[in-house]
C-alpha positions in Angstrom: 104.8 -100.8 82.5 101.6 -99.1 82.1 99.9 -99.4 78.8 99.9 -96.8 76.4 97.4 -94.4 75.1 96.7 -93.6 72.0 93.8 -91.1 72.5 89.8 -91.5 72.9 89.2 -95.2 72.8 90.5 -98.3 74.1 93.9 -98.3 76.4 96.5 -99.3 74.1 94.9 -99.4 71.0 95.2 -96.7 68.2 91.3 -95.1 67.9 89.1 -96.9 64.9 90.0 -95.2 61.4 86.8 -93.2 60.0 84.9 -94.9 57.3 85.5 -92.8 54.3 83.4 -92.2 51.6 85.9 -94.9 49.4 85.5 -97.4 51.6 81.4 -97.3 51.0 82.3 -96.4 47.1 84.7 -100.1 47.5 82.2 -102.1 48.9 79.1 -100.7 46.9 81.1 -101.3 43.4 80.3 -97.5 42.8 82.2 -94.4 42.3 82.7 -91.8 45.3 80.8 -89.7 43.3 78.0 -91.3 43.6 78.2 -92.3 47.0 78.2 -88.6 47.0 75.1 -87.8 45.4 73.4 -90.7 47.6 74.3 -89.5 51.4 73.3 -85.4 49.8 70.0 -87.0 48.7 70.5 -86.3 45.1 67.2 -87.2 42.9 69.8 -89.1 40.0 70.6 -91.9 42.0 67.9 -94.2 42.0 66.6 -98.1 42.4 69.1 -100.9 42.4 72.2 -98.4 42.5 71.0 -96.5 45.4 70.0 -99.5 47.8 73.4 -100.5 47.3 74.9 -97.8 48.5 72.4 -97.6 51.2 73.6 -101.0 52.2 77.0 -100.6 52.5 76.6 -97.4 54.3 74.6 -99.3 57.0 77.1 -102.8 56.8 80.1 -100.3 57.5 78.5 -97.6 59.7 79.6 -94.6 57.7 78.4 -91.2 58.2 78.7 -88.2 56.0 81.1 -85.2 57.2 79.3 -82.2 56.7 82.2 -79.9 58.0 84.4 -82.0 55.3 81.8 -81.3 52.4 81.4 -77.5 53.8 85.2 -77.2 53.3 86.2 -79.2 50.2 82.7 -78.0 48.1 81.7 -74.4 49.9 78.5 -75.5 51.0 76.6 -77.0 53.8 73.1 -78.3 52.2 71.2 -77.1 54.4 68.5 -74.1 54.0 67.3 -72.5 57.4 63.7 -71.6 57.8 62.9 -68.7 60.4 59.2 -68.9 61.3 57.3 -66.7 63.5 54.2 -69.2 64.1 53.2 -72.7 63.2 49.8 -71.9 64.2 48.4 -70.9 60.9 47.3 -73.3 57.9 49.5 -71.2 55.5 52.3 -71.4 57.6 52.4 -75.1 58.1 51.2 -75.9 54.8 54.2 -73.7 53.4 56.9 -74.9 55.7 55.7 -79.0 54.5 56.3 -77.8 51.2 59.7 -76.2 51.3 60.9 -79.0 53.6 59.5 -81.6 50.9 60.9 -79.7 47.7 64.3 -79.5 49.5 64.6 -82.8 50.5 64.1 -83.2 46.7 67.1 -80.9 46.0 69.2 -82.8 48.3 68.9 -80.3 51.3 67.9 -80.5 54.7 65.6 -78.0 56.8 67.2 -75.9 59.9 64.4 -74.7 61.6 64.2 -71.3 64.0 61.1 -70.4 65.6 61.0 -66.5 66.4 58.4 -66.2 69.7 58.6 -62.2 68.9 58.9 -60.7 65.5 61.0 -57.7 66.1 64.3 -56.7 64.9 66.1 -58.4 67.7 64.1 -61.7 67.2 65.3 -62.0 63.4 68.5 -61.0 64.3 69.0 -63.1 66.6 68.0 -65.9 64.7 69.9 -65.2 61.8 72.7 -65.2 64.7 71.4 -69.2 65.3 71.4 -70.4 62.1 75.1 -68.5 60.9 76.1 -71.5 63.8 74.2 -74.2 62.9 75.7 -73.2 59.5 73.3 -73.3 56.4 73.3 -71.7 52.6 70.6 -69.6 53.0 67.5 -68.6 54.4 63.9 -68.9 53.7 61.5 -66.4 56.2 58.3 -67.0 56.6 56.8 -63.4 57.8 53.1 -63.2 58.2 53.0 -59.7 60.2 53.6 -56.5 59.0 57.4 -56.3 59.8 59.3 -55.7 56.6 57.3 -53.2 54.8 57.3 -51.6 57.8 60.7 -50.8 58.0 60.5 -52.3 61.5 62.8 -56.0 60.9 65.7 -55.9 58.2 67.4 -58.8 57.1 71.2 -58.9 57.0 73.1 -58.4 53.6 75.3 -61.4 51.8 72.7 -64.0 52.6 70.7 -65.8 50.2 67.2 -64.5 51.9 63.5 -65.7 50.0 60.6 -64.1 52.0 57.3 -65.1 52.1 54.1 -63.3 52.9 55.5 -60.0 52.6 55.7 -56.8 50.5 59.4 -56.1 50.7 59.9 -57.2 47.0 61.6 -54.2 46.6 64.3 -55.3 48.7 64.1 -58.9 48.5 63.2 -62.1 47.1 59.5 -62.6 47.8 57.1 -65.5 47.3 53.3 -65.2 47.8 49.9 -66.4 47.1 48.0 -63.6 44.9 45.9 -62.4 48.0 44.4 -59.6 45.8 43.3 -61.8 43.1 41.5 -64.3 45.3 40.2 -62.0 47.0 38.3 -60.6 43.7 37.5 -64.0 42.8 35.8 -64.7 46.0 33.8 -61.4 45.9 33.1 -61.3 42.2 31.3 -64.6 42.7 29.4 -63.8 45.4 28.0 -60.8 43.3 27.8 -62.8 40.2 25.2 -65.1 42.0 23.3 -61.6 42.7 24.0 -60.6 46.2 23.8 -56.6 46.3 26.5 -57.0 48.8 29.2 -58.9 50.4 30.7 -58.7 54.3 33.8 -59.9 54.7 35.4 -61.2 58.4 39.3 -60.2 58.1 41.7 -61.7 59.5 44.2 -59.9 62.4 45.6 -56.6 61.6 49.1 -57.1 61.5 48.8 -59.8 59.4 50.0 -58.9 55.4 48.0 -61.7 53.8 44.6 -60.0 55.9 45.5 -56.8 55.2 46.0 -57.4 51.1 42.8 -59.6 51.1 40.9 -57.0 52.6 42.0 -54.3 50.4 41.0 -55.8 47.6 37.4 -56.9 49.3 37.0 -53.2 49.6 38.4 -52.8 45.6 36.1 -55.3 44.5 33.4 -53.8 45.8 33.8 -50.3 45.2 34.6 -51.0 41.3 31.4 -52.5 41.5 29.4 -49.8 42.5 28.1 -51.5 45.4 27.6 -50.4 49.3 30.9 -51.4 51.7 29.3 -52.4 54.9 31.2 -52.4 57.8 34.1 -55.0 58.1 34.2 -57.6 61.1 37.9 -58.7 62.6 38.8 -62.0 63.5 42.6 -63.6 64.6 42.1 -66.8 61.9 40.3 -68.8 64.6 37.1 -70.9 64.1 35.8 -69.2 67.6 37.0 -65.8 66.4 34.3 -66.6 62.8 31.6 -67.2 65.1 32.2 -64.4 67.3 31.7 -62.4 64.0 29.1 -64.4 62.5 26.6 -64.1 65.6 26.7 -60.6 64.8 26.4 -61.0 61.0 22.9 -62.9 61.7 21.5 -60.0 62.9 22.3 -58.1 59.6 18.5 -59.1 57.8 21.0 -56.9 54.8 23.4 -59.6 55.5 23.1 -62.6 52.4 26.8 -62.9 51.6 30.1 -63.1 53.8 33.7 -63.6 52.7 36.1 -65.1 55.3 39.5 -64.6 55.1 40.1 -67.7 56.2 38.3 -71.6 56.2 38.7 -71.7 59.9 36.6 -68.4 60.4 34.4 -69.5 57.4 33.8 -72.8 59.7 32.8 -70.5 62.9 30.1 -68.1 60.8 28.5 -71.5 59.9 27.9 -72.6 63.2 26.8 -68.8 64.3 24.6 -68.9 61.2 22.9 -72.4 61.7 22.4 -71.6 66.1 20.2 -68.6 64.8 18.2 -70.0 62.1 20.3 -68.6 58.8 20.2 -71.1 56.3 23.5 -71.4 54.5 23.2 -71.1 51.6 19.4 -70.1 51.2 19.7 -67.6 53.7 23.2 -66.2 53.4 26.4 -67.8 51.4 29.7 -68.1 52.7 33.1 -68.1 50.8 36.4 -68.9 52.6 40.2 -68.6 51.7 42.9 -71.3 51.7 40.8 -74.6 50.3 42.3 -77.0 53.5 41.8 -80.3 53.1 38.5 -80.3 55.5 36.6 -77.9 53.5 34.7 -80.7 52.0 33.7 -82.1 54.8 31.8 -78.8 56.3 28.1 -78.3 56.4 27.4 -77.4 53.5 30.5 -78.0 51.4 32.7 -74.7 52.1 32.9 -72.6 48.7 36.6 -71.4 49.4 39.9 -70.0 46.9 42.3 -72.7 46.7 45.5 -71.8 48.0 48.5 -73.6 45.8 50.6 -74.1 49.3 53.0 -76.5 47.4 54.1 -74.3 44.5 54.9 -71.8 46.9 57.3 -73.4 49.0 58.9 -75.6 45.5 59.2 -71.4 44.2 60.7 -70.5 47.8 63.4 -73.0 47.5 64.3 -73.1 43.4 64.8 -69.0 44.4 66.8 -69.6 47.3 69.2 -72.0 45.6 68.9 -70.0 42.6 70.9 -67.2 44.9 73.3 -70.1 45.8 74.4 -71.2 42.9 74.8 -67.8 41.0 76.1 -65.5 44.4 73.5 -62.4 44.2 70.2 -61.7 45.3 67.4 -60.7 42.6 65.0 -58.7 44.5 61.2 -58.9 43.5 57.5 -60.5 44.2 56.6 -63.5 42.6 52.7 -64.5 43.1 51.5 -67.9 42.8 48.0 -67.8 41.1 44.8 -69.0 43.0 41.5 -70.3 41.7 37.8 -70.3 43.3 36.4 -74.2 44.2 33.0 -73.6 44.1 31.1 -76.0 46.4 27.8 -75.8 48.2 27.7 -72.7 50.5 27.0 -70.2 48.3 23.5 -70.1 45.7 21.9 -66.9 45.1 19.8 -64.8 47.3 16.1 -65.6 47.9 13.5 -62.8 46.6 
């Protein structure tokens, strides 16, 4: 007689019961409940309590079932992050935060990179992540796409948006572009510059775009001359493009960047043709990244807070979650200037 199946496994034997949840509660001397809290990632279960736990997981092999959590509890733990470009020090900075703050929350990261920001691009991956299953959605949307009235996001999902002025239709995190943007300028002035040039970032870009309106602000509620504006793409080489052209300017004694990468370009363009930095011109930048410091000089920059932004995106999101509605509205995360050794006053 031929031997008998049973299903997927070994002929003739029954297939290997799944280890349950009680089974690791049993051997841990805990309740389900917190074996619970431990596989999600929960913050409460800590030291001695959680190593066991960890242990018997790993002694009995047991894996969490997300479909069985979806079903019995409504909810997957997992946020999905569309993102149009990792190329960006905001960007990157702000996706390391929301991954790190939900990992706090007990919540993992599904990630969709959109090559294209159009309609069909955010659709689409909206599409993705509605399959991959997740609780909501954090976008991270440098360009010009939702004020535009050129991307919407679909209705019933918990949506945060960042870098964007669709408050009015969403929930939107930001830095304060605006206000660092008069920091950075007012500074400059303060020292005693007549002036200040600014090298802005790409056009479709609504962090750019904001910090350059308010470059312009700044300096007209001043009473001061506007000289022309230089455009870069957030590049280092794209800052020294602009900043060969900026030594020629003998009027030219004080830039803003909108960025520390361009900042780092106008300082090379500035030392090849024999400007001084900061006796000859000063130089602020935007963002404060971690290598700032370590520029010739010392790069006077506004400090970006990266981390409260994304630990804002997620409490937001999850607030959605757990009370089923969206709250539409900008929230803008303060900046501050870090004053360092580019910029002095200008020589007689």
């Amino acid at each position: 007689m031929s031997p008998t199946r049973s299903g997927p496994g070994t002929p003739g034997r029954p297939p290997a019961r799944r280890v349950s949840m009680a089974d690791v509660a049993r051997l841990a001397g805990v309740s389900a409940q917190t074996v619970s809290r431990v596989s999600n990632g929960h913050p409460s279960v800590v030291g001695t309590t959680r190593e066991q736990v960890l242990e018997a997981m790993r002694q009995l092999g047991y894996r969490p079932n997300s479909a069985a959590r979806a079903l019995k509890y409504g909810e997957f733990r997992t946020i999905g992050v569309i993102l149009f470009t990792l190329s960006t020090v905001g960007n990157s900075r702000t996706l390391e935060a929301i991954v790190d703050h939900a990992a706090h929350e007990g919540y993992a990261i599904t990630l969709i990179p959109v090559a294209v920001p159009t309609q069909d691009g955010v659709l689409g991956a909206f599409t993705r992540l509605g399959e991959l299953a997740v609780d909501a959605v954090i976008v991270i949307m440098e360009v010009h796409l939702l004020d535009a009235a050129t991307v919407s996001l679909p209705i019933g999902v918990p949506v945060v948006v960042v870098d964007s002025n669709g408050g009015d239709r969403y929930t939107v995190v930001d830095t304060d572009q605006a206000d660092g943007a008069r920091r950075a300028v007012g500074h400059l002035l303060d020292l005693g510059h007549r002036t200040v040039w600014h090298v802005a970032g790409p056009e479709d870009s609504y962090a750019a775009e904001g910090r350059a309106s308010a470059w312009r602000a700044a300096l007209e509620g001043a009473g001061v001359p506007v000289p022309p504006m230089a455009r870069g793409d957030w590049s280092a080489d794209s800052g020294y493009r602009a900043g060969l052209e900026l030594a020629g300017e003998p009027g030219c004694t004080a830039v803003f960047a909108a960025n520390d990468q361009m900042a780092l370009g106008l300082l090379r363009a500035f030392h090849e043709r024999g400007r001084v930095v900061p006796r000859d011109v000063s130089v602020v930048g935007f963002d404060d990244i971690p290598d700032a410091t370590s520029f010739i000089p010392p790069l006077t920059t506004v400090h970006q807070d990266f981390t409260e932004v994304g630990r804002r995106c997620v409490e937001s999101v999850l607030h959605q979650v757990q009370h089923k509605r969206t709250e539409p509205g900008t929230t803008l995360v303060p900046t501050r200037l870090v004053v360092r050794g580019s910029t002095a006053p200008p020589t007689a």
